[in-house]
Backbone as CSV, one residue per row, in Angstrom:
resi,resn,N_x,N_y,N_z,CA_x,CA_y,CA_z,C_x,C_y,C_z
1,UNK,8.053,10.209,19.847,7.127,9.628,18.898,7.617,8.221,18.558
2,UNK,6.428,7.230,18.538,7.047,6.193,18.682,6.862,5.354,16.665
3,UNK,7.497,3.873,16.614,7.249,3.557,15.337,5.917,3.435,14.522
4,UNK,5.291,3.415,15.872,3.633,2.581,15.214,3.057,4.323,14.778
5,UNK,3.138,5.341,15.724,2.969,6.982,15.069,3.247,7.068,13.967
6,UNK,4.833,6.882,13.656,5.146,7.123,12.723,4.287,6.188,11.180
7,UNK,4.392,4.725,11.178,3.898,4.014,10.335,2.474,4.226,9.942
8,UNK,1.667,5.101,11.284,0.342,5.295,10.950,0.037,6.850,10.136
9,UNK,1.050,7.804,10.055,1.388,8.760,9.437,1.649,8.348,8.272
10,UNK,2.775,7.513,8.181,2.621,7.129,6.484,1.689,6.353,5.660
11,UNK,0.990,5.585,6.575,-0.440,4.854,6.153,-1.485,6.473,5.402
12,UNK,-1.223,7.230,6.391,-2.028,8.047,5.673,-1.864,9.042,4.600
13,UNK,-0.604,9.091,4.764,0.398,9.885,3.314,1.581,9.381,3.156
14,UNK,2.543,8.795,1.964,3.076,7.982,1.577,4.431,9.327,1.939
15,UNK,5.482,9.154,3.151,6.280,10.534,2.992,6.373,11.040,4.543
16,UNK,5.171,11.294,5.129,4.970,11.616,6.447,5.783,11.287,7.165
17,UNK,5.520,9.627,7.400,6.697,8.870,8.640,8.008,9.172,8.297
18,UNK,9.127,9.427,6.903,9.792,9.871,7.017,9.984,11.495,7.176
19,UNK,9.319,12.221,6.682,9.424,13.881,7.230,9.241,14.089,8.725
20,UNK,8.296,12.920,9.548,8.786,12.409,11.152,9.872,11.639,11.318
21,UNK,10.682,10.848,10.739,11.915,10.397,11.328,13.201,11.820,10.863
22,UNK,12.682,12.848,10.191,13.107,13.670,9.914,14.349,13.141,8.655
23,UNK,13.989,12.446,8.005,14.417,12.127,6.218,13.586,12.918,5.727
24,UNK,14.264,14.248,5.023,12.960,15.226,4.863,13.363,15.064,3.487
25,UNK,14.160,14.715,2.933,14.745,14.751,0.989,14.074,13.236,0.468
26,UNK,14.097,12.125,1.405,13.352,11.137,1.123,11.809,11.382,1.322
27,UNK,11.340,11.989,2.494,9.774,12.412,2.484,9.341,12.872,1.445
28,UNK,10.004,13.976,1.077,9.963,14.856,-0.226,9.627,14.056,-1.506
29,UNK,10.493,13.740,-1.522,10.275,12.254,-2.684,9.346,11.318,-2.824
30,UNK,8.826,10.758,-1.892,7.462,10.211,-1.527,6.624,10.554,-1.655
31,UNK,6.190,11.673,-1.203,5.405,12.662,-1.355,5.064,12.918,-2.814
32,UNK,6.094,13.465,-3.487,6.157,13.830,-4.431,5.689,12.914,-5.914
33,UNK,6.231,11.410,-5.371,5.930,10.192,-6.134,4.445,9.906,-6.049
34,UNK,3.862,10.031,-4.928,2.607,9.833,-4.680,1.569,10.697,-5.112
35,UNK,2.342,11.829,-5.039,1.216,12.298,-5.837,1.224,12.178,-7.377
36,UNK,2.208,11.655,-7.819,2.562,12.001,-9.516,1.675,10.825,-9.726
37,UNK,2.143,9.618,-8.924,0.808,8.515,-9.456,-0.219,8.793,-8.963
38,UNK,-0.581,8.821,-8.289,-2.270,9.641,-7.872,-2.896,10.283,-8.701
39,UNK,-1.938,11.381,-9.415,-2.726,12.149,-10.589,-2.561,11.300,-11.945
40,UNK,-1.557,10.565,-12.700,-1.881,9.995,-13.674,-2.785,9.338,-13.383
41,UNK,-3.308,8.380,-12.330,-3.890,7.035,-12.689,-5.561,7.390,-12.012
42,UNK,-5.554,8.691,-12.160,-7.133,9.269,-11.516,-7.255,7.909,-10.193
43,UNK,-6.240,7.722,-9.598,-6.945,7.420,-8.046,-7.381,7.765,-7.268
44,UNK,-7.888,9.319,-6.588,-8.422,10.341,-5.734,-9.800,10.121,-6.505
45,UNK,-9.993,10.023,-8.067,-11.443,10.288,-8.688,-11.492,8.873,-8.227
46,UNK,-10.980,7.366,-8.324,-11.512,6.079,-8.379,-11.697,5.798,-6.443
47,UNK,-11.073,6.790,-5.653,-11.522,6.800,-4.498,-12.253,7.727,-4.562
48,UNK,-13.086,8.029,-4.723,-14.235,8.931,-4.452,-15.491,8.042,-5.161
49,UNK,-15.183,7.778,-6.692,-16.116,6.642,-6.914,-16.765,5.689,-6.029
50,UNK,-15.750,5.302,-5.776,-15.978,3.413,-5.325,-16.439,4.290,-3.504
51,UNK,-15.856,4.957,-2.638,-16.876,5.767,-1.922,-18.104,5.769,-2.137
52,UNK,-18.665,6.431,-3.036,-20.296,6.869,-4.015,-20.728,4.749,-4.080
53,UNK,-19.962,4.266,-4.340,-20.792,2.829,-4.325,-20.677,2.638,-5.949
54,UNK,-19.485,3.577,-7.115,-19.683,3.053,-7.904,-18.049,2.892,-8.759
55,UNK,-18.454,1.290,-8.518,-17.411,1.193,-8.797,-16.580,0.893,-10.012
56,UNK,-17.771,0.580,-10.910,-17.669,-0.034,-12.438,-17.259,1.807,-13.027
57,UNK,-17.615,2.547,-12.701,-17.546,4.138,-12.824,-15.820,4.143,-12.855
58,UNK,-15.589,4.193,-11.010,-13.817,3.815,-11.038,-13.054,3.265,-11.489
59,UNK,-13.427,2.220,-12.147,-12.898,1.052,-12.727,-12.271,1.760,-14.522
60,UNK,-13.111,2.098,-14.741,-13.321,2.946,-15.836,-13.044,4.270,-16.041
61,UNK,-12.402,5.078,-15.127,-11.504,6.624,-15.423,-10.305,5.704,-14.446
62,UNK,-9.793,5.158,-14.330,-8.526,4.700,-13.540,-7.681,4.115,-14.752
63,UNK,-6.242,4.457,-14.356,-5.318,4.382,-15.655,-4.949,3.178,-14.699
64,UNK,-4.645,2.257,-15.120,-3.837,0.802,-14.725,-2.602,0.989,-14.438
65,UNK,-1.921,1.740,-15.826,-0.652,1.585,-16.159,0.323,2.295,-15.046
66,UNK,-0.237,2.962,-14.714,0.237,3.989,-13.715,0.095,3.347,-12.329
67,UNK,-1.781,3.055,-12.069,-1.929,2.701,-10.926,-1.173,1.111,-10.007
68,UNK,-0.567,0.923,-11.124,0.412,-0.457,-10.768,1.724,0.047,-10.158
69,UNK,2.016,1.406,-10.000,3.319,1.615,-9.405,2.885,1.998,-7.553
70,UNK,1.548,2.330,-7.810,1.002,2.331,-6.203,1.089,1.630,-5.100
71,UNK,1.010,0.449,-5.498,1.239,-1.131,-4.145,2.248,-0.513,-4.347
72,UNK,3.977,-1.015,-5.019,4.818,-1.160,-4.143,5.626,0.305,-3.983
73,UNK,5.721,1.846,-4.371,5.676,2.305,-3.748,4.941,2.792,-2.279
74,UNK,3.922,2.257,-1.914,2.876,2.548,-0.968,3.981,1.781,0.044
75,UNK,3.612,0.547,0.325,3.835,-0.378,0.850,5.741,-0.079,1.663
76,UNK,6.308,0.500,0.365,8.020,0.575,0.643,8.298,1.557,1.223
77,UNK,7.392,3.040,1.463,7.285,4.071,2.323,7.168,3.897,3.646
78,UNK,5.930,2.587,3.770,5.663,2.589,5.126,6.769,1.627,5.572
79,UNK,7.469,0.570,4.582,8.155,0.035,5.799,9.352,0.555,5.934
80,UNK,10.340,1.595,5.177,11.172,2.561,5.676,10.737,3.344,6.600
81,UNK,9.493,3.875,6.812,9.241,4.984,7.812,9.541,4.103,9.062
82,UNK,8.949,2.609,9.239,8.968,1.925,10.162,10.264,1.348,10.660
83,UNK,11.446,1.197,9.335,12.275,0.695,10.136,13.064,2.144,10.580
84,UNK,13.028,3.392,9.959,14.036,4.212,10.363,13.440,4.541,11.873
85,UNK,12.155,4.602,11.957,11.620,5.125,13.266,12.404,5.080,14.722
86,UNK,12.936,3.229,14.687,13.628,2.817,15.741,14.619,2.072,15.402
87,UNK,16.150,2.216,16.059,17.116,1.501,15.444,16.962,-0.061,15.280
88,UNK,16.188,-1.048,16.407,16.713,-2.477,16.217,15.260,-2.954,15.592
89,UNK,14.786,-2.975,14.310,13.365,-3.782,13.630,13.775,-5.284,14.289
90,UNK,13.109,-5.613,14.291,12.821,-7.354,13.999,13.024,-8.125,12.895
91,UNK,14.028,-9.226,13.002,14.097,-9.965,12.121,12.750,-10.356,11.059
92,UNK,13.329,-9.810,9.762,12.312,-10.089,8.651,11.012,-9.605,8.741
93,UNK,10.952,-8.625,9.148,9.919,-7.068,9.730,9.357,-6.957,8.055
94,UNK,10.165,-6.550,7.269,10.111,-6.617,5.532,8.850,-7.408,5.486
95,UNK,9.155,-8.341,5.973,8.211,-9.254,4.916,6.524,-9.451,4.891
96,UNK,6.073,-8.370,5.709,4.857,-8.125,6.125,4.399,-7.402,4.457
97,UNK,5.301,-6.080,4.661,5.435,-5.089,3.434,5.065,-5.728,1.953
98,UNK,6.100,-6.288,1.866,6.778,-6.637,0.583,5.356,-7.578,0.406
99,UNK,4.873,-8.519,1.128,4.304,-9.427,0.597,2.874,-8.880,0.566
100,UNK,2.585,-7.434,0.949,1.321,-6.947,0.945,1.136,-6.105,-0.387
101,UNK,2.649,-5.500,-0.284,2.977,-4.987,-2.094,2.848,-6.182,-3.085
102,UNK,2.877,-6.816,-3.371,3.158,-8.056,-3.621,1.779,-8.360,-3.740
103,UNK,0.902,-8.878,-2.875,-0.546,-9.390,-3.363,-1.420,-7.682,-3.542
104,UNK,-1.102,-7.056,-2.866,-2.072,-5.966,-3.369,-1.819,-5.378,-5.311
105,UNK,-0.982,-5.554,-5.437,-0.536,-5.445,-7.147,-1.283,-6.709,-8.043
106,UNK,-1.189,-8.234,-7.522,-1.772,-9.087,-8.019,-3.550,-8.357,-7.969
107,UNK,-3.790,-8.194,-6.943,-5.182,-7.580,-6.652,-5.292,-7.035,-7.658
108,UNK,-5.004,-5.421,-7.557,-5.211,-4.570,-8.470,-5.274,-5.182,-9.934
109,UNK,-4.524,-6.122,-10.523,-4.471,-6.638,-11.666,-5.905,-7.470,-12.044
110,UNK,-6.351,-8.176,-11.048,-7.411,-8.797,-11.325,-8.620,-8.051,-10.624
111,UNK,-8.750,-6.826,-10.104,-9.962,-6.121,-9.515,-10.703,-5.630,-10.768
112,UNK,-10.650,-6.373,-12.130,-11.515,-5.937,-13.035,-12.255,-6.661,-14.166
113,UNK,-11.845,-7.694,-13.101,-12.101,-9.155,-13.348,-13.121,-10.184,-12.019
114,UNK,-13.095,-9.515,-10.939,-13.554,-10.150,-9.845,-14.420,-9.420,-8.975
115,UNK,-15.621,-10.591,-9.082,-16.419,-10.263,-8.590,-17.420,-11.525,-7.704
116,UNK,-17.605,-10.770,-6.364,-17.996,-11.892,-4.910,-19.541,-11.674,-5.291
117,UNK,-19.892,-12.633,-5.283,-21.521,-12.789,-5.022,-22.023,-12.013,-6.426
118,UNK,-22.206,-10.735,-6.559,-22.919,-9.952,-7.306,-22.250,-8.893,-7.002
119,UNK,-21.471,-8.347,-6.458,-20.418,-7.092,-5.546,-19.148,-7.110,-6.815
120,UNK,-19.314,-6.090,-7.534,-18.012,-5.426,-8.394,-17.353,-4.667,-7.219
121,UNK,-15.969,-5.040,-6.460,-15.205,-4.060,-5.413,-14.496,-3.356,-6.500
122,UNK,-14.020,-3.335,-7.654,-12.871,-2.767,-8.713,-11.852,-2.144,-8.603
123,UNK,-11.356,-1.328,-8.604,-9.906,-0.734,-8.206,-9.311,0.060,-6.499
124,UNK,-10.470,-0.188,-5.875,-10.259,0.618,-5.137,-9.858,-0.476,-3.613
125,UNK,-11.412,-1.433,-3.771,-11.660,-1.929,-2.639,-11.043,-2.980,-2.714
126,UNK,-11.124,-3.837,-4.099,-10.189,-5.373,-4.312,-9.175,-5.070,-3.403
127,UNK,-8.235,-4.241,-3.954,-6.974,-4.264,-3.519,-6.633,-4.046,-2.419
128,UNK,-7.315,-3.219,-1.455,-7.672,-3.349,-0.448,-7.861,-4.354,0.378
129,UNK,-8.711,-4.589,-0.083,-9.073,-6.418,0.863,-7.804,-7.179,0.920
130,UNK,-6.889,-7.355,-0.648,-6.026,-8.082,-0.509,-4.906,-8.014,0.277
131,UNK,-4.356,-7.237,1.012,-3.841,-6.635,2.362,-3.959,-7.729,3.084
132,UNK,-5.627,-8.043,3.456,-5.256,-8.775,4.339,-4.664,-10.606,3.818
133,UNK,-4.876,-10.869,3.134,-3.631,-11.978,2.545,-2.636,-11.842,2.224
134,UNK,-1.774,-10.825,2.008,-0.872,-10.014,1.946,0.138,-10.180,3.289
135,UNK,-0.925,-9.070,4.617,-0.176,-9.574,5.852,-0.079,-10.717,6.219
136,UNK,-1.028,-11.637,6.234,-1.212,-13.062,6.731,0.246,-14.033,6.091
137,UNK,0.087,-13.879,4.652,1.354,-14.650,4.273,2.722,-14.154,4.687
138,UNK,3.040,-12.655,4.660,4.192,-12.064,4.843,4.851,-12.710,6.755
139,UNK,3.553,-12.363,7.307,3.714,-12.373,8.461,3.999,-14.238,8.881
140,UNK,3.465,-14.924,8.469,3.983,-15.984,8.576,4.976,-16.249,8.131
141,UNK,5.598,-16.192,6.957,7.118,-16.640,6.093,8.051,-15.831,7.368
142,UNK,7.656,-14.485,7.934,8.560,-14.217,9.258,8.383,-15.152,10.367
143,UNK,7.066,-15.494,10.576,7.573,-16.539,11.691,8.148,-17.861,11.581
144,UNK,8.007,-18.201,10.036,9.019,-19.283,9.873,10.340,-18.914,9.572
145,UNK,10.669,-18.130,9.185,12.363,-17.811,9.111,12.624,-17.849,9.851
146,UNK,12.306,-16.846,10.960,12.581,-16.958,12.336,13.159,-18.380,13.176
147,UNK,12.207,-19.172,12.896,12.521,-20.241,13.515,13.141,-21.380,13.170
148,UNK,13.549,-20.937,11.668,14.284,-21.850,10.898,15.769,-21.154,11.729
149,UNK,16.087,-19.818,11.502,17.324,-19.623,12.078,17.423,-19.408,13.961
């Protein structure tokens, strides 16, 4: 099983890729974290909302306080699953992660505040989207380190 298996396992449950690199006390833990915020911050109800198309609904049974520990546990699962997967990562591999934890938290902070055209995305989808500025910056600051050293 290779890293990208593994990373796409933890994309889909925060825990997986390590209970596949066989870190089963760290999976455990992940797992376990994920769901504890999942259930305080009604995110399963604000994904099912914003699903249904409503998102001012999600916006509105979603606990913040909680749902702010989601980016960067999310984000720090998958890139342990990814680096334990295979021994040699790539220089500054991290920084894809970190900087997607990183704007997806800014997201979430302002997904209740922002709105494109006439489109409320609110807790679910903002943050989402912001991923992809997230990778884009992370992934560049690696290709400039890189080539600084």
């Amino acid at each position: 099983m290779n890293r990208t298996e593994k990373l796409l396992w933890s994309i889909a449950l925060p825990g997986f890729g390590q209970l596949l690199n066989q870190k089963y006390i760290k999976g455990i833990v992940f797992i376990g974290l994920e769901f504890l915020i999942n259930v305080q911050a009604n995110f399963n109800e604000a994904i099912r909302f914003s699903f249904l198309g409503e998102t001012q609904q999600a916006a509105l049974i979603t606990n913040y306080q909680w749902l702010m520990f989601y980016p960067c546990l999310y984000f720090f699962a998958l890139w342990d699953a990814f680096k334990d997967a295979e021994p040699n990562v790539p220089r500054y591999s991290f920084l894809p992660f970190v900087s997607c934890a990183y704007i997806v938290t800014v997201g979430l902070m302002y997904s209740t505040k922002v709105v494109i055209g006439s489109v409320f995305f609110g807790p679910v989808w903002f943050p989402i989207l912001s991923v992809v500025p997230g990778l884009l910056i992370g992934f560049l600051l690696q290709k400039i380190l890189v080539k600084i050293q």
